[in-house]
C-alpha positions, 0 to 999 in steps of 0.5 A: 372315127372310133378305134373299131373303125380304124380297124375295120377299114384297115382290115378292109383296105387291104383285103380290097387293095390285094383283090386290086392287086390281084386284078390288075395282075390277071389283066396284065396275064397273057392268057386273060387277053383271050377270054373277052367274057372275064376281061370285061368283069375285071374292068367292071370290078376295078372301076368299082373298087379303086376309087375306094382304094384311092379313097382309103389310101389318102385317108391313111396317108392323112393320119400318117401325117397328123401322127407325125405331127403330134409327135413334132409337137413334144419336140420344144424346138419345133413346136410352134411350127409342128402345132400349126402343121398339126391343125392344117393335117387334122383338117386334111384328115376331116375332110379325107374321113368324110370322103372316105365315108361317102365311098364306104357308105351307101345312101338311102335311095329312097330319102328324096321320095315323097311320102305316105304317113299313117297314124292307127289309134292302138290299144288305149280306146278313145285317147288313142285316138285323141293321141294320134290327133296330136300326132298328125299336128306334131308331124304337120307341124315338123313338116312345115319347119322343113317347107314340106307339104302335108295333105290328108289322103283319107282319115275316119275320125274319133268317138270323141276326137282324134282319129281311129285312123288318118294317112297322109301325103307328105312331099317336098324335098327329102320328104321321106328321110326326115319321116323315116325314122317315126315309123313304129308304135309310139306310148303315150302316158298322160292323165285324160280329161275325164279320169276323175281320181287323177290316174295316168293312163297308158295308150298306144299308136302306130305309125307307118311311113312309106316312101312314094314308088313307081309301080312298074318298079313294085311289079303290079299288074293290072290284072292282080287289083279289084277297084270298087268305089264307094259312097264317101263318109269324109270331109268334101262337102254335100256333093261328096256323101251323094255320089260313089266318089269314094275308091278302094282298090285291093291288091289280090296277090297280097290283100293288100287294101287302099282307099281314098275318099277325101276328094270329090273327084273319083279321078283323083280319089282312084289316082291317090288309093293307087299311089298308097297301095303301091306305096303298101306293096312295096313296103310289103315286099322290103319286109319280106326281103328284110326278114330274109336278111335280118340272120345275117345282120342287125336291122339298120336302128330298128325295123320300124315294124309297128309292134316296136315300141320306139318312142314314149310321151310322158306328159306328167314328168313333161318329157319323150323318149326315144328308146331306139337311141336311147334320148330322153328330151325333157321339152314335150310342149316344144316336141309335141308342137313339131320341134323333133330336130334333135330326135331327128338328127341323133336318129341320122347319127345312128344310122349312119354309124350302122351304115359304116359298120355294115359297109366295113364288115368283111 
């Protein structure tokens, strides 16, 4: 831990061991024995704040004991000794730290859903569109490394390849938390096949990521969405381009739109559309609760809105950047063919240290 947050859990332990105090005081008050309303909220509040207490304290009393041994250590009679004492107190701290950082931080309830990935050609024209095919085999290629499953939901292809726009389902276990940091708008500096004078061009794609929900818990009703089908212009063979087997369902409240149409089933399609717009919708609604909180703190390593720039691809100097850590990867062949482990990592890093920031602050 750096010495910030030495100091801010110090600070925070004893604000939350004289609120402790406190509690275990009033319960132990005569006139608290009356009112059964105020005896069951501070059962409830102790039962939430002492395991930190229990958690903080063994932490300090780790630290204790690996100053005491580093001091032993300048002492020439008992070095020897002090030195093995101090390798089994730094271990004990270790090991009281992450305990501590598991109490202090809380974890993403979302990280073990499934899915959605959408990738949008942007500002650059025809090699956006060629980018943002790179960028669904890149993303294919990072999920199978991690044994997750892609499968494409809808896409509407290039002029000359790529995708103007492609969505994806990606399932598997932790599926959102190894996709949840590439939302946002990633550049791509690359010289294209047909620039003759050998200049480099600048294109852009957004990428959005949204972990699969259910919609009782987005709140969607019947009555707000419009279901329209549709004959369907994507892969499926002959069947799928004669029949209306292609859906769009809107919803009204937010005109929010989602469509699937890559299935021959209209069941299925129906089945998919309503999955990504639930998905939509709740990212929708996390927006707005986030805009409403972003006065009172910094936005967890980026917001992941799509006009951020968060990453870029430079294929002439053969490197990526991500600017949000910042990490510059000199390996773009390796990174562009799924090999996003030290972005991904680094990324976790990041949050996590905001995470404990934000769990800290009093």
């Amino acid at each position: 831990m750096t010495s910030k947050i030495n100091e801010a859990i110090n600070n925070r332990l004893l604000i939350v061991e004289k609120r402790l105090e406190e509690i275990e005081q009033k319960l132990a008050h005569q006139d608290t024995a009356k009112n059964s309303e105020l005896i069951k909220s501070l059962y409830i509040e102790r039962s939430e704040i002492a395991p930190l207490v229990a958690l903080m304290r063994n932490w300090r009393a780790a630290v204790a004991k690996l100053t005491e041994a580093q001091e032993l250590v300048n002492d020439p009679e008992l070095a020897e000794l002090a030195q093995e004492e101090q390798q089994v107190a730094q271990v004990a701290v270790e090991k009281a730290e992450q305990a501590l950082l598991s109490g202090l931080v809380p974890q993403d309830t979302s990280d073990n859903k499934n899915t959605f990935l959408e990738i949008r050609a942007g500002t650059g024209g025809s090699e956006s569109g060629l980018f943002a095919g790179d960028l669904l085999r890149m993303y294919t290629r990072w999920a199978e490394n991690n044994h997750l499953k892609l499968s494409i939901v809808s896409s509407s292809p290039g002029e000359i390849g790529g995708y103007k726009e492609v969505i994806a389902q990606i399932e598997g276990n932790n599926a959102y938390r190894f996709f949840k940091h590439e939302a946002g708008a990633h550049r791509v500096q690359r010289i294209p096949e047909t620039e003759s004078q050998g200049r480099i061009h600048t294109s852009v794609c957004t990428v959005a990521v949204m972990p699969k929900v259910q919609a009782e818990t987005v709140g969607i009703n019947a009555s707000d969405l419009r279901i329209d089908t549709f004959r369907s212009s994507g892969a499926g063979g002959q069947h799928v381009n004669t029949t209306d087997s292609a859906v769009r369902i809107t919803h009204l409240p937010t005109n929010i739109i989602a469509e699937s149409q890559n299935d021959r089933s209209q069941h299925r399609n129906k089945e998919k559309a309503m999955e990504m717009l639930v998905a939509r919708v709740g990212s929708h609604f996390q927006k707005i609760k986030d805009a409403e909180q972003r006065d009172q703190r910094r936005k967890m390593v980026g917001s992941g809105e799509r006009h951020e720039k968060i990453r870029t691809y430079n294929f002439p100097q053969g490197r990526v950047t991500d600017h949000r850590i910042p990490l510059t990867l000199r390996r773009l062949k390796e990174i562009m063919e799924g090999d996003l482990v030290e972005f991904h990592n680094a990324l976790l890093r990041a949050e996590e240290a905001e995470r404990i920031t934000m769990a800290v602050q009093v």
